[in-house]
C-alpha positions in Angstrom: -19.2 0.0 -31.3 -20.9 -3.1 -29.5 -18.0 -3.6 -27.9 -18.2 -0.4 -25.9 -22.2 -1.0 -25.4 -21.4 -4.6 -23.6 -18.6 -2.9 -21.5 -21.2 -0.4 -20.7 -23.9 -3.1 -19.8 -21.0 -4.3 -17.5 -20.8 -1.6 -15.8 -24.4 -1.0 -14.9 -25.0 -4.6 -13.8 -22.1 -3.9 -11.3 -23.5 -1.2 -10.2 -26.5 -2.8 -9.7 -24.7 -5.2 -7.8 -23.6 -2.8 -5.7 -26.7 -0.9 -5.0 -28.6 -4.6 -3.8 -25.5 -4.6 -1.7 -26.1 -0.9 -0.2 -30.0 -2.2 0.5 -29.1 -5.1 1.9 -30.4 -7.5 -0.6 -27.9 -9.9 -1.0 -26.4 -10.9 -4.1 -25.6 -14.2 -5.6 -22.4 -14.8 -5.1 -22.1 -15.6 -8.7 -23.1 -12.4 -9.0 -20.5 -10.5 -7.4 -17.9 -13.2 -8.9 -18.6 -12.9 -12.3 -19.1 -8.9 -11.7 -15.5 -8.8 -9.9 -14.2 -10.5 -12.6 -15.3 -8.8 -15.8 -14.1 -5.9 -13.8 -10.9 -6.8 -13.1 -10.5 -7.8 -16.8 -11.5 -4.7 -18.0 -9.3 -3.4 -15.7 -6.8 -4.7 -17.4 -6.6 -2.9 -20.2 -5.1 0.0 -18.1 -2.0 -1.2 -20.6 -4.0 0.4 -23.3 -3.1 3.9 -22.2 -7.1 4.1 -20.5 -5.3 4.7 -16.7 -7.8 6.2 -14.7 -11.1 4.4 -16.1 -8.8 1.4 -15.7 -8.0 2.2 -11.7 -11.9 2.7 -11.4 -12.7 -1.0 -12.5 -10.2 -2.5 -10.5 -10.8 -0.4 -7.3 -14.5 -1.6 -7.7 -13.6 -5.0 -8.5 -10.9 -5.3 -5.3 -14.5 -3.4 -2.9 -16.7 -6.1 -4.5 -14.5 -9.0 -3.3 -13.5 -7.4 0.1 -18.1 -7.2 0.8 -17.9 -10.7 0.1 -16.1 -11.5 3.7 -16.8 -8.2 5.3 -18.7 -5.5 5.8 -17.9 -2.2 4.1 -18.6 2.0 5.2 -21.4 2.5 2.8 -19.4 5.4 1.8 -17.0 2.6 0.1 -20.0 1.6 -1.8 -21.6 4.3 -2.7 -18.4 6.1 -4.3 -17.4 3.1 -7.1 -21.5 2.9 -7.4 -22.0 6.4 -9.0 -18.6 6.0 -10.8 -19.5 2.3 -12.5 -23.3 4.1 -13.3 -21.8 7.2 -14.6 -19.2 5.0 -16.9 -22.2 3.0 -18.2 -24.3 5.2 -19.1 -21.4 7.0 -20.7 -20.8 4.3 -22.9 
């Protein structure tokens, strides 16, 4: 059941990443490294059967590491935003 809460916190502190992104307060890179990566691992576990919370993590994780070099629509942004908040406070 911790588990689930930490996965949760995940979630919200990548969406917060995303949102300082949106206002344009930039992020540590660390930041949107270590988000993108907990991501993508949690993506991961779309082997568990989990397929499309899975896709979600990984579609935010690839949009996080794409704003590093560019810049996104803020439609791109806003979309995996709502989804990571809504998954957080889910769980």
């Amino acid at each position: 059941m911790v588990l689930v809460k930490i996965l949760g916190m995940v979630d919200i502190i990548s969406a917060a990443t995303f949102l300082m992104i949106i206002f344009g307060l930039t992020p540590y890179l660390q930041l949107i490294l270590f988000c993108a990566g907990l991501l993508m691992l949690k993506g991961m576990m779309i082997f568990t059967g989990e397929i499309p919370l899975s896709l979600i993590d990984i579609f935010s994780s690839l949009i996080l590491i794409v704003s590093i070099f560019a810049t996104l629509p803020s439609i791109l942004i806003w979309i995996p935003t709502f989804l990571l908040l809504a998954k957080g406070f889910i769980s």
